[in-house]
C-alpha positions, 0 to 999 in steps of 0.5 A: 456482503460489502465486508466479505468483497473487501476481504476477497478483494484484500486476498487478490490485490494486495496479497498478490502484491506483497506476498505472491510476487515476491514469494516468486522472485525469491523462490525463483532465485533460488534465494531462501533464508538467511542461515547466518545472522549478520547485520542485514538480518538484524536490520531484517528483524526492524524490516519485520516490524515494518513489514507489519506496521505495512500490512497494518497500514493497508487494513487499516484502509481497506477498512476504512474504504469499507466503513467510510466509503462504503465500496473496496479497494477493487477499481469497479467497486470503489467508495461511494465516499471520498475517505478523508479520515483515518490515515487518510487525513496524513497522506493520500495513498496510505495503502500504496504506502503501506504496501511499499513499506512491506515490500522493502521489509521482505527485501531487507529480511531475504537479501533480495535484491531482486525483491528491491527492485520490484518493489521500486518498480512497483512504486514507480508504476503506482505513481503513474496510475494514481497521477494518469488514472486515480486522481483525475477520478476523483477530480471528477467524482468529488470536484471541489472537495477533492481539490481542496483535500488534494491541497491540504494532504500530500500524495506521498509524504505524510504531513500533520493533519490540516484542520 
């Protein structure tokens, strides 16, 4: 039951996030794809690659919120466990990260400008609700692991591993 809320849950947040919004704003615009190839396409073919290495991204830790935490990414449904492992152990928000990633490779292959600026807005809104909302949470839920987790593992920027 947990696997099948995951994938429902992975269908709705992230697949509105990273597929229907921008879908939206690019067919709204009348933009489409490029006809001519030109060096922002060519650079679109590496934002492909990196639009999969971001849904790889956000998979892999819906798995793991899955296996580990034994809960969903849905805010009334979350981990029973803090997950620490995984991609988890280089950043803390690797899912949001993964997301972004996405997004910014959809901008890059459409020419979207439109799909860059909601994709910064987006991040910017992000990092408001895990500063207001996820972290003071997990304050709570965890206490002191969570502290000395916060302490070893960026928010954002990928690290080495603490030991």
């Amino acid at each position: 039951m947990l696997a099948l809320r995951s994938l429902l849950y992975t269908i709705v947040i992230p697949g509105t996030v990273t597929v229907l919004v921008p879908y939206l704003i690019v067919s709204g615009n009348g933009e489409r794809s490029p006809q001519q190839w030109g060096l922002l396409q060519v650079l679109g073919l590496a934002a492909m690659a990196a639009m999969a290495l971001g849904a790889t991204v956000l998979l892999r830790c819906i798995w793991e919120f899955m296996v580990t935490g034994r809960g969903t990414l849905l805010p009334v449904d979350l981990p029973i466990q803090l997950v620490v492992r995984g991609l988890y152990r280089y950043v803390r928000n690797p899912m949001y990260l993964g997301a972004f990633i996405l997004l910014l490779g959809e901008a890059a292959l459409f020419e979207s400008f439109p799909v860059l600026l909601y994709a910064v807005a987006w991040l910017m809104i992000i990092n408001l609700i895990v500063l207001l909302c996820e972290e003071p949470v997990l304050h709570r839920r965890f206490g002191d692991f969570y502290e000395r987790y916060a302490a070893a593992v960026r928010r954002w920027v990928p690290t080495r591993p603490a030991r």
